[in-house]
N, C-alpha and C positions, 0 to 999 in steps of 0.2 A: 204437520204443524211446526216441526222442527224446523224444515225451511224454511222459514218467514225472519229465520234469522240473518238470511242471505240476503234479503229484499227482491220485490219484486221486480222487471224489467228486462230489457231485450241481455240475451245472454252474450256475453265480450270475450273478445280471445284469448281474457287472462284468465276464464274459469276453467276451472280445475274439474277436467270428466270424471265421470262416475268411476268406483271400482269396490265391487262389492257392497254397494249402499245400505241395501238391505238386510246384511249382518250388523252393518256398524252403527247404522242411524239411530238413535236415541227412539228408544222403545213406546215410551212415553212422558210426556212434557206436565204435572202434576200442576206447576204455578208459572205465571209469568207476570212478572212487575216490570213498572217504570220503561213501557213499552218495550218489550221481549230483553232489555238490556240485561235485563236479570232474570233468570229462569231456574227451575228444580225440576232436576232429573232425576225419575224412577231408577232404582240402583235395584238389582234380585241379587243376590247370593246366591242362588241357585242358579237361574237362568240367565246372569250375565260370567259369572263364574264356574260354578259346579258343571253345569251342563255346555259350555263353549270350551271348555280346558279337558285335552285326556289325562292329564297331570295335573292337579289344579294349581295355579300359581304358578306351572312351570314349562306342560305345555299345550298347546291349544290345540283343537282337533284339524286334520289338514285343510278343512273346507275355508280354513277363514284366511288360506294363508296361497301366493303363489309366489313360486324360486326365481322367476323372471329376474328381477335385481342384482342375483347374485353372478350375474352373466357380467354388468359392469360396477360389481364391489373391489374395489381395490382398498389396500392402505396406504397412506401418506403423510408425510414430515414437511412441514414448513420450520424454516429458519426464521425466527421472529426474535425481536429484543431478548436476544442475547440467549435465546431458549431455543428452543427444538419443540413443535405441536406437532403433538401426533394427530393422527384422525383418519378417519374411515369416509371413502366417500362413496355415492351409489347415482348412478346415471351421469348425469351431463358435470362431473366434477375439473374435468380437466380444462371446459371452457364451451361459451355457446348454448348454456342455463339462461332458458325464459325465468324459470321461478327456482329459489335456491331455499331449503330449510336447513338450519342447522341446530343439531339436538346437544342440548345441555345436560349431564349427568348431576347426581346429587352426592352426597358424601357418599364412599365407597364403593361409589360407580366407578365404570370405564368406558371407552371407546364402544367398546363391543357390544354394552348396553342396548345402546340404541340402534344397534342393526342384527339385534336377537328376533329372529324370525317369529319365533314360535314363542315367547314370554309375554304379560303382558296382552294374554289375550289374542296376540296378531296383529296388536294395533299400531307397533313399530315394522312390522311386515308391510302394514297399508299406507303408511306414506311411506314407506320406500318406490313401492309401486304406483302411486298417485305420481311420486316425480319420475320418475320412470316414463311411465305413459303420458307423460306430458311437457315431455320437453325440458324438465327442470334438474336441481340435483341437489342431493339430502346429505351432509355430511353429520357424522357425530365425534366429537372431539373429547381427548384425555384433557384433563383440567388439573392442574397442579396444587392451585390456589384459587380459594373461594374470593379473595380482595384483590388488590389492584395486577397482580403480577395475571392471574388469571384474566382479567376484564380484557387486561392491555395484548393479551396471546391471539383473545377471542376477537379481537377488534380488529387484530390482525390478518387473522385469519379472514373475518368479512373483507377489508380489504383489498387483499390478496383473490380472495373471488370474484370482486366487484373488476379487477385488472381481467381478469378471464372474462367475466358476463359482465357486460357494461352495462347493461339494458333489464339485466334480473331483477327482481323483485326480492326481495328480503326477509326473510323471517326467522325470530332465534325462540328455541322453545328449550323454557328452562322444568329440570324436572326437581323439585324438592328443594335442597339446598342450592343446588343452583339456579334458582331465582334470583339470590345476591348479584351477579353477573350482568341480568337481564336488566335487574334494576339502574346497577352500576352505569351498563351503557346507555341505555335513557337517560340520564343524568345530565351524561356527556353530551352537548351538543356537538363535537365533532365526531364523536361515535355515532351520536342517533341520528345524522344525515343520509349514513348511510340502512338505517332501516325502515323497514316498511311494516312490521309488526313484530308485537310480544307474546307471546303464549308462556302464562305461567301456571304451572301444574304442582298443587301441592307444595307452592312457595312461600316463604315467610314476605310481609309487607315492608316499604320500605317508606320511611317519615321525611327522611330526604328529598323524596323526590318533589315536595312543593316549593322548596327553598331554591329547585335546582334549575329554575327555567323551562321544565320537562314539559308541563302544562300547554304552554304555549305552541310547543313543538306538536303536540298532538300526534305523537306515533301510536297506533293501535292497539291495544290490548286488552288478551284474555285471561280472565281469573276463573281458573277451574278447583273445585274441591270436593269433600267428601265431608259430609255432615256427623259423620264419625272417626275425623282425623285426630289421634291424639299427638303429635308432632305440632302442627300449625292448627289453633283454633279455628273454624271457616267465621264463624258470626266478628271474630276480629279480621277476620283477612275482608270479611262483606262491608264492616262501619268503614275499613278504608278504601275500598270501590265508593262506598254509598259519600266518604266527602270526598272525592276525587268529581264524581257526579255533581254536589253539589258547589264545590269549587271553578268548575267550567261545566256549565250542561252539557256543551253541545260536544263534549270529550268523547273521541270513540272507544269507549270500554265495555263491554260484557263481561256480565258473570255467572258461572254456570257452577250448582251447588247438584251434586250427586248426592240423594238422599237414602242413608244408610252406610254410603262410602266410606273408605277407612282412606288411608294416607298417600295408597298408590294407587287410588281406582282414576280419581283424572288421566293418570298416564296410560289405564288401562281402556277407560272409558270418550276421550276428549273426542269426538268426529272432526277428525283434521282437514276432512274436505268441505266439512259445514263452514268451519269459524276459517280457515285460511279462503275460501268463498266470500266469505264476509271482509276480510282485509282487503282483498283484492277489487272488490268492487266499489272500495273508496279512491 
């Protein structure tokens, strides 16, 4: 059922193969509005937590997870406006990325966050390996600042990738606070040329972005949450999908509500071959 959020049709050389589907796939699908754009995901505390983690929250059992990546993780420093970005990158970072993800931290995140194997359930483990085995490359980046100084590093950095893989595909996945980021570069239309989609996990909404031209540009995006987030409310993060939809219909936006979820089950939960499937086949 979950699939149908890909669409159906002959399968293209940007889809993203399988890797472990059957652990990650969304268990069960409870609701689905305003043709699948908006869906509610079964969330267990037991059986997506308790029972996937031998640590719970810290670390996950080995089955959900393979080391393949760590064969090309490196670290790296870009010189950008007048800064130094750090970042971590995994598979095709140094050039010749079909498809490129780059992981946004939230407050009192870091680099390392996003290329925690085993936190998180394994679900930063599984796109590591999705671009791996597919030709692409996943960076996750130190973030200094949540406002412009940030935006302008990250934009950099895309960039700076887009010189290496001229022909990648784009995607920036903001986790919590750093959504501000994601927003910010949406905004920009000289930033958002160069994307091809947004994934935001447990991010605050941004009211800007109808003033900002963003609309029109139509770059992709996912709003992921937990229906027990006490950080960002989801029924406010949904009114503002729900006018975003009713401002341009035909906007590509989902939204997927984890029901029971608390503030970091998106990040725990999101199926990143499902919805980057879904970007890619626009």
């Amino acid at each position: 059922m979950a699939m149908a959020m890909v669409g159906a049709g002959p399968a293209s050389a940007e889809t993203l193969a399988p890797f472990k589907d059957g652990l990650f796939k969304y268990k069960k699908i409870t609701a689905s509005h305003m043709n699948g754009d908006f869906i509610v995901v079964e969330y267990s505390k037991q059986r997506d937590l308790r029972d996937r983690d031998k640590i719970d929250e810290h670390e996950v059992f080995g089955n959900y997870v393979s080391y393949k990546p760590k064969r090309s993780r490196s670290s790296y420093e870009l010189k950008a406006n007048g800064r130094v970005v750090k970042y971590m990158g995994v598979g095709k970072a140094r050039g010749g990325a079909k498809v490129i993800v780059i992981y946004i931290h939230g407050q009192g995140g870091n680099r390392f966050q996003g290329v925690n194997d085993v936190s998180f359930g394994g679900n930063f483990n599984r796109i590591q390996n999705l671009m791996v085995r597919n030709g692409g490359a996943y960076l996750s980046a130190d973030i200094s600042s949540f406002g412009d100084r940030g935006t302008q590093d990250i934009a950099a950095l895309i960039g700076y990738q887009k010189q290496l893989s001229p022909r990648a595909k784009v995607f920036v996945a903001c986790g919590s606070m750093g959504g501000i980021i994601c927003w910010d570069l949406l905004k920009n239309g000289n930033y958002a040329r160069n994307l091809d989609g947004i994934l935001l996990m447990g991010s605050p909404r941004d009211p800007g972005f109808f003033s900002s031209g963003a609309l029109s540009r139509k770059v992709p995006i996912y709003m992921g949450y937990g229906s027990d987030d006490q950080v960002y409310n989801w029924e406010d993060q949904a009114n503002f999908f729900k006018k975003i939809k009713s401002s341009r219909p035909d906007y590509p936006i989902k939204f997927t509500l984890f029901d029971t979820g608390t503030h970091g089950t998106p990040i725990r939960m999101t199926d990143w071959r499902l919805v980057l499937n879904w970007m890619l086949s626009l």
